[in-house]
N, CA, C and O atoms as a DFTB+ gen file, in Angstrom:
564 C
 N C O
     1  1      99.477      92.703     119.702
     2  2      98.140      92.568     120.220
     3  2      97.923      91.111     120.608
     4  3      98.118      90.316     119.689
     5  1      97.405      90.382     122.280
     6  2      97.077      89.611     122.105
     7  2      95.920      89.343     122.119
     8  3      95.121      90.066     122.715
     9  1      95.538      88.217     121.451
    10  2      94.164      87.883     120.961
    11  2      93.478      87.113     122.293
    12  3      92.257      87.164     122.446
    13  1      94.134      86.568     123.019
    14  2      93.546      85.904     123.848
    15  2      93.199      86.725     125.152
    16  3      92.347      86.527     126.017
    17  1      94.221      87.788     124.987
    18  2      93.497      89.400     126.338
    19  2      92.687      90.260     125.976
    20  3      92.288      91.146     126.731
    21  1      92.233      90.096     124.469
    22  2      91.152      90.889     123.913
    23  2      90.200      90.138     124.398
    24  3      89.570      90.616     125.341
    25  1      89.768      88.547     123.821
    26  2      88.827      87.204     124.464
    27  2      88.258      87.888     125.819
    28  3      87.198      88.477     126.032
    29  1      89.264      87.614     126.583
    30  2      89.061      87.679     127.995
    31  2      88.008      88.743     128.844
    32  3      87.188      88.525     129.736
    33  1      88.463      90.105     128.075
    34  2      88.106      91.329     128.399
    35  2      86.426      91.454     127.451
    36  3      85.354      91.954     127.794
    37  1      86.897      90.680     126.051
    38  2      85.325      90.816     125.452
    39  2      84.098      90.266     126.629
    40  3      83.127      90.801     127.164
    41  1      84.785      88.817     126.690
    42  2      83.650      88.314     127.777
    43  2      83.340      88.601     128.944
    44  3      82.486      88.030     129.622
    45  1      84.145      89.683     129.315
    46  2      83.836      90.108     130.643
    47  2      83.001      91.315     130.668
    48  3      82.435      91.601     131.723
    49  1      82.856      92.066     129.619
    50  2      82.429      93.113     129.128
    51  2      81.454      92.940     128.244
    52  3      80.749      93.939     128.100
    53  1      81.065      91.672     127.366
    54  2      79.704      91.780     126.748
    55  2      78.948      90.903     127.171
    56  3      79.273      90.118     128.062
    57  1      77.937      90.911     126.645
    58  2      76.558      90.463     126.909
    59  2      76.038      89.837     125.355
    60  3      76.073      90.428     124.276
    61  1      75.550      88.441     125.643
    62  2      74.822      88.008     124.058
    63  2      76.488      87.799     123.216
    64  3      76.530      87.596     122.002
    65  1      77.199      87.848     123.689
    66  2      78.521      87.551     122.555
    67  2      78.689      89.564     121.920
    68  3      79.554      89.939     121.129
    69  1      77.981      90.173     122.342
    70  2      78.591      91.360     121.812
    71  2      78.615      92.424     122.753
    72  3      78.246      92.410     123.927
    73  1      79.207      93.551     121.931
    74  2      79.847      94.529     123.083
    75  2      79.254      95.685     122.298
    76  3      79.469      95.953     121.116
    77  1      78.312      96.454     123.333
    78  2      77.736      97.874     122.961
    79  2      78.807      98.568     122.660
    80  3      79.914      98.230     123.080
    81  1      78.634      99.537     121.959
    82  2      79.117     100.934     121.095
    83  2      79.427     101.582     122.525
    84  3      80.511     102.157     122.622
    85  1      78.779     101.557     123.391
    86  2      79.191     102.306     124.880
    87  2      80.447     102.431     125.437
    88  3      81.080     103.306     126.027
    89  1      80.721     100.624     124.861
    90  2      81.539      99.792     125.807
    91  2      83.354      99.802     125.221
    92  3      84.450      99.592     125.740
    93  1      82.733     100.243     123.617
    94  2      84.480     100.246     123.063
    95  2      85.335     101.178     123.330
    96  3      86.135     101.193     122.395
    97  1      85.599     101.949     124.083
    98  2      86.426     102.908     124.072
    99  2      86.751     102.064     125.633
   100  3      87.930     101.713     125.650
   101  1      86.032     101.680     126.864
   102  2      86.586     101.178     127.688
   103  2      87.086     100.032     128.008
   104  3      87.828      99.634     128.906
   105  1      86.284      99.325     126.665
   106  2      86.877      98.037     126.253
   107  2      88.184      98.139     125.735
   108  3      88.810      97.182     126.191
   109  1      88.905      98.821     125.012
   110  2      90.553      99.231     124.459
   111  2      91.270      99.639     125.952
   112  3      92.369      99.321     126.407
   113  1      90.517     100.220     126.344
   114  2      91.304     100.727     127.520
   115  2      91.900      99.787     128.033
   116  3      93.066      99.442     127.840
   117  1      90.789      99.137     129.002
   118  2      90.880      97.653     129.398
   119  2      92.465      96.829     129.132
   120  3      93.143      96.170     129.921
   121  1      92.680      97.155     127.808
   122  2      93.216      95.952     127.394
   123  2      94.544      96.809     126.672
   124  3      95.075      96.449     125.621
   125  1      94.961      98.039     127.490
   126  2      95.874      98.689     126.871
   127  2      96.538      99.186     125.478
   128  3      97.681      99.360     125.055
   129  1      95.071      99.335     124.937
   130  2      94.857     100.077     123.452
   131  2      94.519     101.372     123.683
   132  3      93.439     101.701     124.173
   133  1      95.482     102.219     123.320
   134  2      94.947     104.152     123.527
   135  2      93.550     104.251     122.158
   136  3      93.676     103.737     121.047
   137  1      92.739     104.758     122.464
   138  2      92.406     105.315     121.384
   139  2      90.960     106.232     121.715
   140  3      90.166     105.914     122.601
   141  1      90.811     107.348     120.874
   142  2      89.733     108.306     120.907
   143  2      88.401     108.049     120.393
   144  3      88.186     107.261     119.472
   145  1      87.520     108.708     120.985
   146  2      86.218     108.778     119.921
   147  2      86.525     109.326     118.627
   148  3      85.974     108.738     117.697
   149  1      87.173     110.184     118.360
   150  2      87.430     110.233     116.982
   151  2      87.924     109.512     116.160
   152  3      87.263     109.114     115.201
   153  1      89.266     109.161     116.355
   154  2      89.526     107.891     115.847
   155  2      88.848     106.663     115.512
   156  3      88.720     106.215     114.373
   157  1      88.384     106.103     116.676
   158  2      87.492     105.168     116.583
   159  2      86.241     105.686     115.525
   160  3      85.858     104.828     114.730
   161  1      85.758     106.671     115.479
   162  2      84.858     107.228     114.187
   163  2      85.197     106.600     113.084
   164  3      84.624     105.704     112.464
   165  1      86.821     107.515     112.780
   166  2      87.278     107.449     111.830
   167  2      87.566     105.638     111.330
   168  3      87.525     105.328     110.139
   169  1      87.712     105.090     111.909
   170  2      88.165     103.688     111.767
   171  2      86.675     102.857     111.267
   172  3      86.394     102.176     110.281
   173  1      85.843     103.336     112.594
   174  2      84.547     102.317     111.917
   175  2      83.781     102.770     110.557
   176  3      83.098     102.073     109.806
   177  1      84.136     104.297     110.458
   178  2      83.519     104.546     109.100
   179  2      84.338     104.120     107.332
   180  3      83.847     104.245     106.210
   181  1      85.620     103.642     107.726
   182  2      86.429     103.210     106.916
   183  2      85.958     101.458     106.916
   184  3      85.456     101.035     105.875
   185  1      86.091     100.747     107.785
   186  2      84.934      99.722     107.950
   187  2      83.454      99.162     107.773
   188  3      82.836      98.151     108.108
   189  1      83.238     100.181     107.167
   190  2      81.652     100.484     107.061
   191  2      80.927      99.692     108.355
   192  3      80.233      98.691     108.176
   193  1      81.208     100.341     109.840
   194  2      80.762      99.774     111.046
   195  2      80.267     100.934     111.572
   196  3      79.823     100.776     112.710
   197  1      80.166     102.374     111.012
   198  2      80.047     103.102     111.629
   199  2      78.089     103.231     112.531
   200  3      77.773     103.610     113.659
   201  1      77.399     102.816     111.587
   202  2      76.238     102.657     112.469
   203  2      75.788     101.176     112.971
   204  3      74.732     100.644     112.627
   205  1      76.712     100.618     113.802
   206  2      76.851      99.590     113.821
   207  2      76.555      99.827     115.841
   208  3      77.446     100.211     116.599
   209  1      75.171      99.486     116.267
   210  2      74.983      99.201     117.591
   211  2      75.845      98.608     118.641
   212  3      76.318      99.182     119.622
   213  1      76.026      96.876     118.141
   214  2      76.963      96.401     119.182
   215  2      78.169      95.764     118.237
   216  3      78.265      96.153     117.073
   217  1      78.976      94.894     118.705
   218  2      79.820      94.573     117.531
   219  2      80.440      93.166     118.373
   220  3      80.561      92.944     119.578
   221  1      80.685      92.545     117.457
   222  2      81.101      90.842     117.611
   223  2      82.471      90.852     117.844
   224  3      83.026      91.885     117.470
   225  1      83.164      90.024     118.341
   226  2      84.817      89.818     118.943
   227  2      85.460      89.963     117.645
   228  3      86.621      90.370     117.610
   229  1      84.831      89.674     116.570
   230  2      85.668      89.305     115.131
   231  2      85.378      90.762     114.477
   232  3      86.034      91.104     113.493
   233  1      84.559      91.472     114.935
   234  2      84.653      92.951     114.759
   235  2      86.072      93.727     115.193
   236  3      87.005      94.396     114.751
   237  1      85.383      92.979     116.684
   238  2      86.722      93.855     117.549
   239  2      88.213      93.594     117.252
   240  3      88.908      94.587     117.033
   241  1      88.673      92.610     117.225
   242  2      89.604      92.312     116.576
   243  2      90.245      93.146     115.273
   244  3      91.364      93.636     115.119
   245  1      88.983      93.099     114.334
   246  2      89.509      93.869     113.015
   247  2      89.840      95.289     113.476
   248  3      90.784      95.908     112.985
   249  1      89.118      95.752     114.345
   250  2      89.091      97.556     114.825
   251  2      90.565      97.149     115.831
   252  3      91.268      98.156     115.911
   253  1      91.036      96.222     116.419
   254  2      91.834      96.399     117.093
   255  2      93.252      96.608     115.819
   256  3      94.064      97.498     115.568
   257  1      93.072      95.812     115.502
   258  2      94.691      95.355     114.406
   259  2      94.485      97.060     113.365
   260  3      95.409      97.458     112.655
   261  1      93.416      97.679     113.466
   262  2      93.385      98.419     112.347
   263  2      93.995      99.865     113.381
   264  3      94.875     100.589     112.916
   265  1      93.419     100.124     114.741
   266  2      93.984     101.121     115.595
   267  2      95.373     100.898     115.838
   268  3      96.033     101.930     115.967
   269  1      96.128      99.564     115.954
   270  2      97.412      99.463     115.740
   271  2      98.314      99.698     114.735
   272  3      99.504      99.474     114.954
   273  1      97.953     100.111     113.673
   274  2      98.209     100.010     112.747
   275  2      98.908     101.843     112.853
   276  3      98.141     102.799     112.962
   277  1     100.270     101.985     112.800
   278  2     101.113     103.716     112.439
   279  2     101.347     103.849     111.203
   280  3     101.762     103.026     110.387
   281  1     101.060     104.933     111.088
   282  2     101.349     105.417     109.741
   283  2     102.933     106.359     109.949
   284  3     102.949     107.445     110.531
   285  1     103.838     105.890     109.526
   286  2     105.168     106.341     109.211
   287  2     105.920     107.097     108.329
   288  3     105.883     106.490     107.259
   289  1     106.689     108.263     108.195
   290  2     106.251     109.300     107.209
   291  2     107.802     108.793     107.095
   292  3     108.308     108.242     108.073
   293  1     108.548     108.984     105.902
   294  2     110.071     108.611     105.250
   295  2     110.499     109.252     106.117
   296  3     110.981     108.387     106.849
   297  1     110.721     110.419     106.693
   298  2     111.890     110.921     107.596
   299  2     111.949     109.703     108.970
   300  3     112.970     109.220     109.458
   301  1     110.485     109.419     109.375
   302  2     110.903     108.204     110.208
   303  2     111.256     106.632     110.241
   304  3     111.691     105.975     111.187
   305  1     110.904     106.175     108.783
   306  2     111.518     105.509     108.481
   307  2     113.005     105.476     108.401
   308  3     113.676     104.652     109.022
   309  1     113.410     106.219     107.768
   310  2     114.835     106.174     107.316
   311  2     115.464     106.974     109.327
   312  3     116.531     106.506     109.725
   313  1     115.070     107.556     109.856
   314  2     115.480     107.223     111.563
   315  2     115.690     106.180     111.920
   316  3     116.808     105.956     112.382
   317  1     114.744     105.158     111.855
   318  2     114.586     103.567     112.350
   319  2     115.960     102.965     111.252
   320  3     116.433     101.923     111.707
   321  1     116.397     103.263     110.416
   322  2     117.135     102.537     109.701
   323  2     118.788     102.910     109.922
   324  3     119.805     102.230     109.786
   325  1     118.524     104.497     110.379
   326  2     120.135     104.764     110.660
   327  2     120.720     103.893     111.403
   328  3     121.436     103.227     110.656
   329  1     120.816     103.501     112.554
   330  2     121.479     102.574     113.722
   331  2     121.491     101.445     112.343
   332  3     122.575     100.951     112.654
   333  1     121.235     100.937     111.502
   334  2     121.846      99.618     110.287
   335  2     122.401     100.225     109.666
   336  3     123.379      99.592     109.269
   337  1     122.365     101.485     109.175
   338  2     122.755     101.815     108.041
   339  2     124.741     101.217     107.888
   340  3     125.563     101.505     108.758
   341  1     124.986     100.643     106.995
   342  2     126.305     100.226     106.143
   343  2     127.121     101.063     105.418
   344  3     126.399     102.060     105.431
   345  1     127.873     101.317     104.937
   346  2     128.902     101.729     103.873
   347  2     127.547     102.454     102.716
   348  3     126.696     101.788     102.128
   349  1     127.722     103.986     102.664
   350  2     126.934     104.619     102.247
   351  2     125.453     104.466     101.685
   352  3     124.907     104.669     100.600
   353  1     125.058     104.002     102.962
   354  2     123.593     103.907     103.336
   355  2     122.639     102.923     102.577
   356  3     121.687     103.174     101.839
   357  1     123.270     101.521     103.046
   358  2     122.957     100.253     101.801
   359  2     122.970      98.966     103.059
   360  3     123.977      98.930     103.766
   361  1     122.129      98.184     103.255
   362  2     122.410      96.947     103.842
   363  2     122.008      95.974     103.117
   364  3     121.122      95.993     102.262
   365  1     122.815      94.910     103.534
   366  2     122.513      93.490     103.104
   367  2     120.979      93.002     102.940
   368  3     119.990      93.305     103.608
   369  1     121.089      92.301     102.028
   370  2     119.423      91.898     102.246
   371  2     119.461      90.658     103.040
   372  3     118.371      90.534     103.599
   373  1     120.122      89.855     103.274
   374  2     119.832      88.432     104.313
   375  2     119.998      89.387     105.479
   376  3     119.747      88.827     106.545
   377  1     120.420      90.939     105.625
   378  2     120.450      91.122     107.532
   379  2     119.240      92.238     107.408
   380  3     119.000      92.686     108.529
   381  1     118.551      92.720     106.568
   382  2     117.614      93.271     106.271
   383  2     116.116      92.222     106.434
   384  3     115.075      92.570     106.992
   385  1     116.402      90.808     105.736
   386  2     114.840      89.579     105.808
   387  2     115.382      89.475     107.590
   388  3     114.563      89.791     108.454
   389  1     116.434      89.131     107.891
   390  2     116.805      89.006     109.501
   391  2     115.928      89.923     110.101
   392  3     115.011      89.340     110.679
   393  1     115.862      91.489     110.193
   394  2     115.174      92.363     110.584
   395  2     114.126      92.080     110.852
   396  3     113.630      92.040     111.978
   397  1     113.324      91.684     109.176
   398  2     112.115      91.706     108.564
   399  2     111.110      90.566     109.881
   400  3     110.116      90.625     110.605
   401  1     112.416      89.459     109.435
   402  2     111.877      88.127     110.693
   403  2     111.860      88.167     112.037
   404  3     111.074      87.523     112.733
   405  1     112.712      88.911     112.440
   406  2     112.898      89.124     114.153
   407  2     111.751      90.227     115.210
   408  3     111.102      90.151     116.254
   409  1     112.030      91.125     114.211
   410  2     111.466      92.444     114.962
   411  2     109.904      93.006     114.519
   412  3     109.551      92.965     113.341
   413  1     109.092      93.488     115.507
   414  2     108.076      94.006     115.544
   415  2     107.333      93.502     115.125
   416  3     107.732      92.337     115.095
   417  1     105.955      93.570     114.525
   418  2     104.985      92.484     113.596
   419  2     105.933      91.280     112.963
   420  3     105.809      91.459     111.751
   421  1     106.619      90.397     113.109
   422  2     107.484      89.427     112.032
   423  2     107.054      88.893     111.349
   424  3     106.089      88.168     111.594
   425  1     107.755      89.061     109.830
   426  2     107.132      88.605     108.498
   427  2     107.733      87.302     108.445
   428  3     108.938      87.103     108.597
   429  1     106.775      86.322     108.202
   430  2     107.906      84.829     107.488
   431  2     108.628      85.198     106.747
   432  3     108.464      86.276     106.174
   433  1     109.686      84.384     106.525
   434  2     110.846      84.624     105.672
   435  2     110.786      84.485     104.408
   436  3     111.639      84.773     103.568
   437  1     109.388      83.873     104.226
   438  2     109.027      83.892     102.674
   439  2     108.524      85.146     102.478
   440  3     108.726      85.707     101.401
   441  1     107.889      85.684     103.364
   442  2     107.106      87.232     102.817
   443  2     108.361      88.120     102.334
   444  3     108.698      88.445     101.195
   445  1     109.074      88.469     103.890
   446  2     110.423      89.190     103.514
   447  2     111.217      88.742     102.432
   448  3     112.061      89.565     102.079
   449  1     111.196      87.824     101.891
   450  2     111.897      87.271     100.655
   451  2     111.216      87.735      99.474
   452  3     112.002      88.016      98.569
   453  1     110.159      87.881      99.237
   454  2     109.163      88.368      98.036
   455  2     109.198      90.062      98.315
   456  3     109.042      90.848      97.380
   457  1     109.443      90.558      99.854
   458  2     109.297      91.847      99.994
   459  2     110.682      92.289      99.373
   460  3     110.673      93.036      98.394
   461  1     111.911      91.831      99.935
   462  2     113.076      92.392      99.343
   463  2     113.486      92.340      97.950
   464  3     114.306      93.110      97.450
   465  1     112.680      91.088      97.141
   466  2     112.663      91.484      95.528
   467  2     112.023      92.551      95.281
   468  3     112.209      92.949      94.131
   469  1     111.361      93.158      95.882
   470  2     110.117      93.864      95.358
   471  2     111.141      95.537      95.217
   472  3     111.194      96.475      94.423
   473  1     111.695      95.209      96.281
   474  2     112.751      96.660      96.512
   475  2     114.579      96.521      96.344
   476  3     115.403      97.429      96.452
   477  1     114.813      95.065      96.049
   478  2     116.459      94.910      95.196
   479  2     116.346      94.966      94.050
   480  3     115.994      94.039      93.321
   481  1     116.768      96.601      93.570
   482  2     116.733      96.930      92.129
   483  2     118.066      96.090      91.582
   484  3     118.074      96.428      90.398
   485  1     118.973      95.367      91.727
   486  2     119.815      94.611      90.918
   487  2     120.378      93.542      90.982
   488  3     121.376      93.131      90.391
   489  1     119.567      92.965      91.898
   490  2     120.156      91.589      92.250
   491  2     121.268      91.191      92.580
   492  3     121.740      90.100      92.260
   493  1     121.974      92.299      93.469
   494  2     122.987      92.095      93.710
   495  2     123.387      91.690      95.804
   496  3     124.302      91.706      96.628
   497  1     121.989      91.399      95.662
   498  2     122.094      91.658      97.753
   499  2     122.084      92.526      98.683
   500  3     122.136      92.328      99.897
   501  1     121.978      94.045      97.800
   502  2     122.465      94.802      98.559
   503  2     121.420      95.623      98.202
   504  3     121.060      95.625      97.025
   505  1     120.729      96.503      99.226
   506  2     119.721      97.169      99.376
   507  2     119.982      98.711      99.877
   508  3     120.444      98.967     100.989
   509  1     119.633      99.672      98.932
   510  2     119.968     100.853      99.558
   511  2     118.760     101.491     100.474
   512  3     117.556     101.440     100.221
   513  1     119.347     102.054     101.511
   514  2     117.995     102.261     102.329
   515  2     117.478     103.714     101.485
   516  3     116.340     103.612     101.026
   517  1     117.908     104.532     101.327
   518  2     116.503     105.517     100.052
   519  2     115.777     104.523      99.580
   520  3     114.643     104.367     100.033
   521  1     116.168     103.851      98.808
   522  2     115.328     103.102      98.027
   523  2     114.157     102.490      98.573
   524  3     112.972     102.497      98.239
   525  1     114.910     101.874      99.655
   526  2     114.060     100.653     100.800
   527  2     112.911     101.503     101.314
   528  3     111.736     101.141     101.362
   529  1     113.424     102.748     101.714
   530  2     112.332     103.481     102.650
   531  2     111.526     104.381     101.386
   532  3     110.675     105.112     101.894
   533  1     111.564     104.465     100.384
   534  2     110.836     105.363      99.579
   535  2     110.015     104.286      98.882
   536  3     109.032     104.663      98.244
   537  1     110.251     103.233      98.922
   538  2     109.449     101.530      98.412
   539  2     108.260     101.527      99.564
   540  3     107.066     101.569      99.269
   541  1     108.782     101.469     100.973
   542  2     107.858     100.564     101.888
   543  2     106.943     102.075     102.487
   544  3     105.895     102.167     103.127
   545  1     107.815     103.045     101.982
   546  2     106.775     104.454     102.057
   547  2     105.389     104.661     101.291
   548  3     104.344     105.172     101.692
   549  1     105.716     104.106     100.076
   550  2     104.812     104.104      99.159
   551  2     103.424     102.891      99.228
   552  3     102.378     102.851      98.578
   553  1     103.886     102.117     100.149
   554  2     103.138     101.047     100.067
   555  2     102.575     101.038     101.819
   556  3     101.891     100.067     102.145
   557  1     102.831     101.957     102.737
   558  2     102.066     102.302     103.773
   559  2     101.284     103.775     104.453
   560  3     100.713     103.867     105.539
   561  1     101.550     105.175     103.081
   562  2     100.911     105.988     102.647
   563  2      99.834     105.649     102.294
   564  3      99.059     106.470     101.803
């Protein structure tokens, strides 16, 4: 998500610094975010924004990062992991924080470093992906 093509599109689209309830569904559009009236329901009422008239950039923002946000069920996790998978289904943890750092949202290498203790049951470097994906399952369920 960039923050500075959300900016752009807010100000072109609100009025007073905010953006009518009218305006968010064509405001995402805008700015190549899919998303439904339902969804969007569902999101602002988890926000407690749901009777919320117009809404501030620092609103939008939070509703943006939160519609980006997939929910990933273990069979697709552990998909995304086959193409790494190692010598009976275990990778390294320095090419696992590599992952962690390179690709998609990237975690500092300190996060991924606190994340892969959290899921190297023996301190040995080596990370089995069951494990990995039934860890980071549990913690994005």
């Amino acid at each position: 998500m960039e923050i500075s093509k959300l900016n752009k599109n807010f100000k072109i689209l609100s009025s007073n610094d905010l953006l009518p309830y009218e305006q968010l569904i064509p405001f995402y559009k805008s700015v190549n975010i899919p998303i439904n009236e339902n969804t969007l329901l569902k999101i602002l009422k988890k926000k407690k924004k749901e009777n919320f008239k117009n809404f501030s950039f620092s609103t939008i923002v939070t509703i943006s990062r939160e519609i980006n946000k997939k929910k990933f069920n273990k069979n697709e996790i552990k998909s995304a992991f086959k193409f790494i998978k190692k010598e009976k289904g275990t990778i390294k943890a320095n090419d696992l924080i590599n992952l962690l750092t390179t690709y998609g949202n990237p975690l500092t290498i300190e996060e991924a470093s606190e994340f892969i203790k959290l899921v190297e049951n023996d301190d040995n470097g080596i990370i089995d992906i069951d494990n990995f994906v039934d860890s980071i399952s549990n913690l994005i369920e």
